[in-house]
KELUM-322246 format. One line per 2 residues: their letters; for each residue x, y, z of C-alpha. Coordinates in steps of 0.2 Angstrom, whole numbers. Example, Ala and Ser with C-alpha at 12.3 -4.5 7.8 and 13.67 -1.06 7.14 Angstrom:
REM KELUM-322246
as) 62 -22 39  68 -5 36
REM end
This chain:
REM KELUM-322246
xx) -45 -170 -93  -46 -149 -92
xx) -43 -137 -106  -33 -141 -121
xx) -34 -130 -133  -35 -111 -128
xx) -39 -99 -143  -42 -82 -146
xx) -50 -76 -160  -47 -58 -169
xx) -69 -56 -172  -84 -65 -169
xx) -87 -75 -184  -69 -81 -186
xx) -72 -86 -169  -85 -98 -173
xx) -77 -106 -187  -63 -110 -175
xx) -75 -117 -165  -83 -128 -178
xx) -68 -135 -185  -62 -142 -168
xx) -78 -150 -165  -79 -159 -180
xx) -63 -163 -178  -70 -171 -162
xx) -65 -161 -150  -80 -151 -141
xx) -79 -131 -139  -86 -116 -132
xx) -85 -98 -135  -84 -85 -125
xx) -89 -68 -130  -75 -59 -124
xx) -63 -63 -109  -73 -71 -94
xx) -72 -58 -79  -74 -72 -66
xx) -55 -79 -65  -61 -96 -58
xx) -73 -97 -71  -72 -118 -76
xx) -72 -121 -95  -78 -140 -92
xx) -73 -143 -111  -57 -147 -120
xx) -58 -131 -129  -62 -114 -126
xx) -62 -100 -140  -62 -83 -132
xx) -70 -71 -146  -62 -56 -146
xx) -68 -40 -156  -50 -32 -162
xx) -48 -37 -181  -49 -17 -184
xx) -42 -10 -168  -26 -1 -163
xx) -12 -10 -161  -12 -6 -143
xx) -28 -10 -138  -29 -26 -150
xx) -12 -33 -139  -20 -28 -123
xx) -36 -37 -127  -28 -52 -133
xx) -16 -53 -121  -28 -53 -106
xx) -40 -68 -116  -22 -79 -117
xx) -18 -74 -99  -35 -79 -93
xx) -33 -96 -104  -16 -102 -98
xx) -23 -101 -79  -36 -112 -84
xx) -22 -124 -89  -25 -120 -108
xx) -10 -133 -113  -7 -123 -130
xx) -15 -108 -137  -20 -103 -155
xx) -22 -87 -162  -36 -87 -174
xx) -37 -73 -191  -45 -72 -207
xx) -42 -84 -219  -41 -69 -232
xx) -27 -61 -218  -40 -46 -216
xx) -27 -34 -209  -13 -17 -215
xx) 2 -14 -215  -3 -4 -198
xx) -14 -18 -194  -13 -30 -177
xx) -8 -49 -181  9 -47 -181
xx) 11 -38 -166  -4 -47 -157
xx) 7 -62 -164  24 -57 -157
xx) 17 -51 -137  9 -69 -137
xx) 25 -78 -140  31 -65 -127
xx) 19 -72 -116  18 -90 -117
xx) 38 -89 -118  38 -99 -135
xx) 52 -99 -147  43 -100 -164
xx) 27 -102 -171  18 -103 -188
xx) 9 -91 -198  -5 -103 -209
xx) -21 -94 -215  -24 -107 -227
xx) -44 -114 -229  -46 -123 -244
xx) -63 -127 -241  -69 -109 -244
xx) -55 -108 -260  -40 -100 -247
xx) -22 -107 -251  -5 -102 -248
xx) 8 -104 -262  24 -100 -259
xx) 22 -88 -245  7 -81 -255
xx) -9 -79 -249  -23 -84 -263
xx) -42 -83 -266  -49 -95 -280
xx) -34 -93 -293  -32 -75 -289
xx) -17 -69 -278  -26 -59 -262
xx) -21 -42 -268  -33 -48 -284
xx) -48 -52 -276  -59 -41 -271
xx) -50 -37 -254  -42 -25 -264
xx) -60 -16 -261  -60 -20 -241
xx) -69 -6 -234  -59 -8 -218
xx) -44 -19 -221  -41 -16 -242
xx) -26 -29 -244  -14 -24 -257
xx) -1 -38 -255  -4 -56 -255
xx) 16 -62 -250  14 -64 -231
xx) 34 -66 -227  36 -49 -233
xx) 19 -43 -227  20 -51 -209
xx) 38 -46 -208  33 -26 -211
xx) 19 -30 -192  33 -39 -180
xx) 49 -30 -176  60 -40 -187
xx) 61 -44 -205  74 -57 -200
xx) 63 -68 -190  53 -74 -205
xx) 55 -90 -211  45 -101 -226
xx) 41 -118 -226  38 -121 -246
xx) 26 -131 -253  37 -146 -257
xx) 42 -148 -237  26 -149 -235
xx) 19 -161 -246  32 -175 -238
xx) 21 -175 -222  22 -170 -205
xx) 39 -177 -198  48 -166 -214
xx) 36 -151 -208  42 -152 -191
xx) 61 -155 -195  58 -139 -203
xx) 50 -131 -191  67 -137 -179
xx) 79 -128 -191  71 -112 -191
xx) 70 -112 -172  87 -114 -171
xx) 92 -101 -183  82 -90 -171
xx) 66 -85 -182  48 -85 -172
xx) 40 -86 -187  37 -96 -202
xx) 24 -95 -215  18 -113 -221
xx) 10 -116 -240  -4 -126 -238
xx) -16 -133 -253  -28 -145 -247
xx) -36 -150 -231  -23 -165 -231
xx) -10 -152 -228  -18 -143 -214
xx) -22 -160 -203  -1 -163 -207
xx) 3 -145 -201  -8 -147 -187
xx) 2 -164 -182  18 -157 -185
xx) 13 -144 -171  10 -155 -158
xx) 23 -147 -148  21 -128 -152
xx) 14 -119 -137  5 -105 -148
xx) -2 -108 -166  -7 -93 -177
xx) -18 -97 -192  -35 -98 -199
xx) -47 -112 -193  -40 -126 -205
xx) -23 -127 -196  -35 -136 -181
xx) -42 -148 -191  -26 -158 -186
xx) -25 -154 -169  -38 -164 -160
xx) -28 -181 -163  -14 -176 -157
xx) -24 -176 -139  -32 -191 -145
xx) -17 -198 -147  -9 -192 -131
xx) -24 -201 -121  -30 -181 -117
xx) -46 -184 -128  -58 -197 -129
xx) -65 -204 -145  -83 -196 -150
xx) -91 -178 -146  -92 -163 -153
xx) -107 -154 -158  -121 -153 -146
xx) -140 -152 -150  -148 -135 -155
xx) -163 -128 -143  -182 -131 -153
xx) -188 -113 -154  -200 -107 -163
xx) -204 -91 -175  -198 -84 -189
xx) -177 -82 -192  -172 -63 -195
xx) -156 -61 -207  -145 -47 -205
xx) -132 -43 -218  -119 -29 -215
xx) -105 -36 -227  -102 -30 -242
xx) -91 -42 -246  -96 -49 -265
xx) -101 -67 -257  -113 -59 -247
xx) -119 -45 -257  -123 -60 -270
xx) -133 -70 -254  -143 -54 -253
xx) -147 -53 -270  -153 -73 -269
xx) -164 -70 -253  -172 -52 -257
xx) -180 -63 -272  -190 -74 -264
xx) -191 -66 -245  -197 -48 -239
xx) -182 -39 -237  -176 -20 -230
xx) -162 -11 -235  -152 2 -222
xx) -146 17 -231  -131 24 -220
xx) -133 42 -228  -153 40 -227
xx) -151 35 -210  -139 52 -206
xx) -150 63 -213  -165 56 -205
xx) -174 49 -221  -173 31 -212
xx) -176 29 -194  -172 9 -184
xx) -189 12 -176  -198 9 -195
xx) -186 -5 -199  -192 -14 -182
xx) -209 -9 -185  -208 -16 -203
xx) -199 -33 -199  -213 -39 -183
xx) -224 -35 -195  -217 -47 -209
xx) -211 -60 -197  -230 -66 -195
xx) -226 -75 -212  -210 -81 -212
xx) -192 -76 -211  -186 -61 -219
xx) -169 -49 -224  -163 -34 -217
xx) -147 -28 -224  -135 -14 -228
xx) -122 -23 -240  -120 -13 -256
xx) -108 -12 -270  -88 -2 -267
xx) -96 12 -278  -111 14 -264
xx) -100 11 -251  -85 23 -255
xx) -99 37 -258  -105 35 -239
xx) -89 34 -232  -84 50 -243
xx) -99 59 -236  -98 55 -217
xx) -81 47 -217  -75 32 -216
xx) -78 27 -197  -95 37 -196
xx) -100 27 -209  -98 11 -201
xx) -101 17 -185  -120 22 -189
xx) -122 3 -198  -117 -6 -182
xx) -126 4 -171  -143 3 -182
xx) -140 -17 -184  -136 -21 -165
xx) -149 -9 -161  -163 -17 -171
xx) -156 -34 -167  -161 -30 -150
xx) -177 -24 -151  -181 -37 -163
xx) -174 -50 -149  -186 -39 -135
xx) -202 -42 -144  -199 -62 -148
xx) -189 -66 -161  -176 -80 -157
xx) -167 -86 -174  -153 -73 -180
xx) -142 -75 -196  -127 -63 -196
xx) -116 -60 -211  -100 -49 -205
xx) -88 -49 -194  -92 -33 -189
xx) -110 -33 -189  -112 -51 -179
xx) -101 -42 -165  -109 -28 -165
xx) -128 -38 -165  -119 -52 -151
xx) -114 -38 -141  -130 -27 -142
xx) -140 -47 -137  -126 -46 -121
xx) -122 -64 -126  -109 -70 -115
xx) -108 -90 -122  -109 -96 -139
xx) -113 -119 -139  -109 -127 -156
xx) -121 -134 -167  -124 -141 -183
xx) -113 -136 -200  -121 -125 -212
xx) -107 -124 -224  -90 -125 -223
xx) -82 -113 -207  -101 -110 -203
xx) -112 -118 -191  -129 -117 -180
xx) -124 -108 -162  -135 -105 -148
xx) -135 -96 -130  -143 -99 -115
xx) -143 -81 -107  -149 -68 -104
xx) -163 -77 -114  -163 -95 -128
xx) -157 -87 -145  -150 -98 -161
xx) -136 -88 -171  -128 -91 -187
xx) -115 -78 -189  -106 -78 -205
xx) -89 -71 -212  -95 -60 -227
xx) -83 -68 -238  -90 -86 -234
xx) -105 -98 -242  -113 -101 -257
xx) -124 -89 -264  -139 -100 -259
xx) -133 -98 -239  -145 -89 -231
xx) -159 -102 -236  -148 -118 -232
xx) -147 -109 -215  -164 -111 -212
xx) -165 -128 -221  -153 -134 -210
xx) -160 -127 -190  -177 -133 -198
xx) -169 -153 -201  -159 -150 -183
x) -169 -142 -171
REM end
């Protein structure tokens, strides 16, 4: 039937949680790390999610990217394209969605389009325009402690409207339209278009919700969200007779080993997932200052973990506290900071991948591109769910690899060990 559905999505993990979502919604998925090179390239699925690594870059370069991974989807016939964020809105005031946003309408000549973040499953919700975590207005959580992307504002009318060129092309579809089901969404949706404003942010509550805001948008060329607006995609094409009944996930490789866990969030899901594993598994911390000044080198931390991977899996990490965290950055700066964690966790993901090791669990945006990058993984097939917006991955080149890669604000504190449970039951 040829491509359906072409996303792009702002970072790695938020990539694969697109992903996931369409295929359990039935509709089967790959994802590309980066935009293909080869422009005849077939997707030979339904959907294709090219992963993009711009949730922290300049505006500029951000818009190029994406614009180049929607130009590449639309010649492959991509019938409608969604532009995938974080739930939690992970951006600034300077930041890139709104105008990564506006140059795809630009692109794909759409009049209007939605603005949903929304993932109940992981306690995300959109109130009256407002962004929420748990019971706790965005700017409450602890994204007010973002390293990189602190938010300080959880109304996304005026937020959004403050990224696209326009205030005036913001529009809100409330909670109570919502709730009346998808024809009174998409009436909505009508009015708004003709009083000329591209884009509207929807409230959404529950997983019902999504799957109506989904169904309402049948005929939007581009969608903007976080992965629960898809939940209702996939019937639409069914629907249309574009998708068969059936498919989605595909069967993970049997490799064996022990699974390496890498944790560069310092998210406070994560850090609490840490805590859970380093009780009961050998684990290493990564000191960005001790790594500077030389009191850590990635040559011991490889050294140690083929060591302790003779006896099972294990936990290499560098999530800390915002105290720790804002004492590195005040030292070596902000970007330095960051920039020695990455490069110690892609490069010791590599090595670690050059002596053996085949099973990788990544919690961070950041850190899982940096680690997929430094693996020069070019293909990512879906496997089995985890946990809500997480599932099993796996590559074929350059060598066989299974990947978890994790949002830091995602899972259970528990996680990391279901991960395992779970590529143990499925493999």
């Amino acid at each position: 039937m040829g491509l359906l559905i072409g996303a792009i999505g702002d970072d790695f993990t938020g990539s694969t949680d697109l992903a996931l979502m369409l295929c359990k919604n039935g509709m089967p998925a790959v994802q590309y790390i980066g935009t293909p090179s080869d422009s005849t390239t077939a997707v030979g699925l339904p959907a294709a999610v090219v992963a993009l690594k711009t949730r922290t870059a300049p505006v500029a370069e951000a818009v190029a990217q994406s614009v180049a991974a929607c130009r590449w989807l639309l010649d492959q016939g991509a019938r409608q394209i969604f532009f995938k964020y974080c739930s939690t809105f992970d951006s600034t005031v300077a930041g890139n969605i709104g105008p990564v946003a506006e140059a795809l309408l630009d692109l794909t000549g759409a009049a209007k389009t939605i603005v949903c973040p929304a993932f109940p499953a992981n306690a995300r919700t959109v109130y009256q325009g407002h962004l929420f975590v748990g019971d706790r207005l965005l700017n409450d959580s602890s994204m007010q402690y973002h390293p990189l992307t602190p938010m300080n504002d959880a109304d996304l009318v005026r937020f959004m409207g403050r990224q696209v060129r326009s205030k005036e092309k913001m529009g809100l579809i409330s909670y109570r339209v919502v709730a009346q089901g998808p024809e009174a969404i998409r009436i909505e949706l009508d009015r708004f278009r003709h009083r000329g404003l591209r884009f509207v942010v929807v409230d959404a509550l529950t997983d019902r919700h999504l799957i109506d805001i989904g169904t309402a948008c049948t005929d939007l060329k581009l969608i903007t969200g976080g992965s629960g607006v898809a939940m209702g995609l996939p019937a639409n094409y069914r629907k249309a007779g574009l998708l068969k009944e059936g498919g989605g996930f595909e069967n993970m490789p049997q490799l064996e080993g022990a699974a390496v866990v890498i944790a560069g969030s310092c998210s406070t899901a994560t850090r609490e997932q840490v805590r859970a594993m380093a009780r009961t598994r050998p684990s290493f911390k990564i000191d960005p200052l001790e790594l500077a000044e030389g009191r850590q080198s990635k040559g011991a931390v490889v050294d140690w973990a083929r060591s302790a991977t003779a006896d099972g899996s294990i936990l290499i990490y560098s999530s800390d506290n915002p105290e720790a965290v804002a004492r590195a950055q005040s030292r070596l700066g902000r970007e330095k900071a960051g920039s020695i964690l990455e490069s110690a966790m892609s490069d010791i993901a590599r090595q670690l991948s050059a002596a053996g090791i085949r099973k990788f669990i990544v919690a961070g945006g950041e850190t899982s591109g940096a680690i997929v990058e430094a693996l020069a993984i070019k293909q990512l097939r879906i496997g089995p769910e985890i946990e809500p917006g997480v599932p099993w991955t796996f590559s074929e080149e350059p060598v066989k690899l299974c990947l978890a890669l994790k949002s830091g604000n995602f899972g259970s504190e528990n996680f990391f060990e279901k991960a395992l449970a779970v590529l143990d039951n499925k493999a």
